[in-house]
Residue, then its C-alpha position, 0 to 999 in steps of 0.5 A: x497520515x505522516x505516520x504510516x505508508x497507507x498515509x505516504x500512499x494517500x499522500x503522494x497518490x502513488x502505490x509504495x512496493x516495498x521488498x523489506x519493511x524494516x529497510x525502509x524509513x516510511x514504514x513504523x518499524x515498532x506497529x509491524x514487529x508483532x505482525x507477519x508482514x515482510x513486505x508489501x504493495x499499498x496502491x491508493x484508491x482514488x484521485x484525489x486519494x481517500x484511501x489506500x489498499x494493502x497487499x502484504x507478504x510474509x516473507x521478503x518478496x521482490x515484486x512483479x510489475x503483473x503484481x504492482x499492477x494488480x493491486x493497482x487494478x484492485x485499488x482502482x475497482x475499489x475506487x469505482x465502486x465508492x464513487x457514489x458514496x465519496 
């Protein structure tokens, strides 16, 4: 979980938004360089979190609050609907 932005998000219960991947330090740089992604929103799901959700982009992208806060509401539908299985 330490390795990973999922494992930071589940880890410190809060969504990470990142612009550019490669500038930040939470993301291992070597497992995206043969992806698409550039940037990317990952809410976790839960309280206390089991999971994380991501939202990625193929281009650097500066995020909206309406987009934070969509995959927030994503994230939470998710939650609820695990909640008889968790």
């Amino acid at each position: 979980m330490s390795a990973c932005i999922s494992g930071w998000s589940m880890l410190n219960a809060e969504t990470a938004a990142i612009e550019d991947i490669y500038k930040d330090a939470r993301i291992p740089h070597d497992a995206y360089r043969p992806t698409f992604v550039k940037s990317l929103i990952m809410p976790p799901i839960a309280t206390p979190p089991v999971a994380a959700i991501g939202a990625y982009w193929r281009d650097r992208h500066s995020f909206t609050d309406r987009e934070i806060l969509a995959t927030r509401t994503l994230s939470a539908t998710v939650g609820r609907a695990l909640a008889d299985y968790l």
